[in-house]
C-alpha positions in Angstrom: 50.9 -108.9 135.1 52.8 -110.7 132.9 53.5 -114.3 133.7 55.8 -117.2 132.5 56.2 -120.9 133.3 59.3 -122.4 132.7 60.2 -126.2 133.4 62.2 -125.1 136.5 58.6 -123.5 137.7 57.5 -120.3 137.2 58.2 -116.0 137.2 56.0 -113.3 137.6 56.5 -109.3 136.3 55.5 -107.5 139.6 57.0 -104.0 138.0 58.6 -102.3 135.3 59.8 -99.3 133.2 62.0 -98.2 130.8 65.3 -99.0 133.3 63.9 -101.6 135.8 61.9 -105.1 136.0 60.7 -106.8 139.2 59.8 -110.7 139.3 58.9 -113.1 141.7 60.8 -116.2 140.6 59.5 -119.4 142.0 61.7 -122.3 141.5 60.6 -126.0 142.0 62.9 -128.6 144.4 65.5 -129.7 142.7 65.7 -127.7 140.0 67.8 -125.0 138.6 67.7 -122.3 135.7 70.6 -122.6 132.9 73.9 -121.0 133.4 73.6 -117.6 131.1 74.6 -114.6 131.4 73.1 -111.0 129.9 74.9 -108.3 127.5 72.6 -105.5 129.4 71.5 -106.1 132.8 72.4 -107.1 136.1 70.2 -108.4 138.3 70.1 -108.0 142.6 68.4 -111.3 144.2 66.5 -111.5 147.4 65.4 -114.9 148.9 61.9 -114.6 150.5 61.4 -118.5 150.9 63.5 -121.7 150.7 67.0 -121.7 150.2 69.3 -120.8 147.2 71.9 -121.7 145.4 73.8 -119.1 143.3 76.9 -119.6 141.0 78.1 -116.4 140.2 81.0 -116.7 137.9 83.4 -118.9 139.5 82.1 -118.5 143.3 79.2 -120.7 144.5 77.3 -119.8 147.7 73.7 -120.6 149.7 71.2 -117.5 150.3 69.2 -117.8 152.7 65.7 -116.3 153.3 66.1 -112.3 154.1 69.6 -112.5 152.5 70.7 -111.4 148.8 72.7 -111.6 146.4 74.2 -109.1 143.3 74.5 -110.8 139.9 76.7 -108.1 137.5 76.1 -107.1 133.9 78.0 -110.1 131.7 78.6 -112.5 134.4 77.6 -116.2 134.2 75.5 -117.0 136.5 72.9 -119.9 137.7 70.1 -120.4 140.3 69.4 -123.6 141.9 66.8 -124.7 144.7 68.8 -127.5 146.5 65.7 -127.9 149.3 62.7 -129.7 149.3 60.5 -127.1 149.5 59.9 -124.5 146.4 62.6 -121.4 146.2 61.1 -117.9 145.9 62.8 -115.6 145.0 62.2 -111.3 144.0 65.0 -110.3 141.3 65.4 -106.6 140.3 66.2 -106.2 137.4 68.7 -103.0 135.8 70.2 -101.7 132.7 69.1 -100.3 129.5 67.6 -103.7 127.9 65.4 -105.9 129.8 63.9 -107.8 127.2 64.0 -112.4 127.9 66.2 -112.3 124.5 68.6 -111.1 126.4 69.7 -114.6 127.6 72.4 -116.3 126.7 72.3 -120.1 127.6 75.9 -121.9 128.0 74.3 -125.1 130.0 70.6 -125.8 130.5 69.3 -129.2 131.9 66.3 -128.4 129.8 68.3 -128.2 126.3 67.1 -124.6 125.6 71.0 -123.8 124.2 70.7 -122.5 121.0 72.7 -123.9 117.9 74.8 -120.7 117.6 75.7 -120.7 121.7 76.9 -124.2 121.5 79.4 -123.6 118.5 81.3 -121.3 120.8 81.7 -123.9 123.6 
């Protein structure tokens, strides 16, 4: 299984083939991934413990645990975990790329924006 840590905690690959990837996403209190978007996939959210907080283009809302939310193909998007307690998260993953390069960073808290992203803003 392939596994990653981040400074916002940590994701594991549970699944995945040719048109489909399936993580467990754990992120610590407090923190939050950047907001990015991806050129080819969306990604489906389920909350399975803690409580999240998703910005899905201009809309921000809490998911709860046993709740879910739908992230489409090209829209900015963010995850935060407002609690105290860590977020867990399982994203499904779709579309005919799945590769992490397909990330593209418009804020981080972590400075991972690359040179050419920030020229645009």
């Amino acid at each position: 299984m392939e596994k990653g840590e981040r400074p916002w905690g940590t994701y594991t690959v549970l699944d995945e083939n040719k048109s489909y990837k399936i993580k467990r996403i754990e992120v610590l209190p407090g923190q939050r991934l950047s907001l990015q978007m991806h050129h080819h996939r969306s990604e489906h959210w389920i909350v399975v413990s803690g409580t999240a907080k998703v910005t899905c283009g201009e809309h921000e809302s809490i998911v709860n645990v046993n709740e879910s939310t739908f992230i489409p193909m090209g829209r900015l998007h963010r995850l935060e975990n407002p609690g105290i307690i860590p977020l867990t998260i399982i994203e499904v993953q779709s579309g005919e790329y799945l590769g992490e390069d397909d990330i593209v960073r418009y804020q981080d808290d972590y400075k991972r924006v690359t040179a050419d992203e920030t020229s645009e803003s």
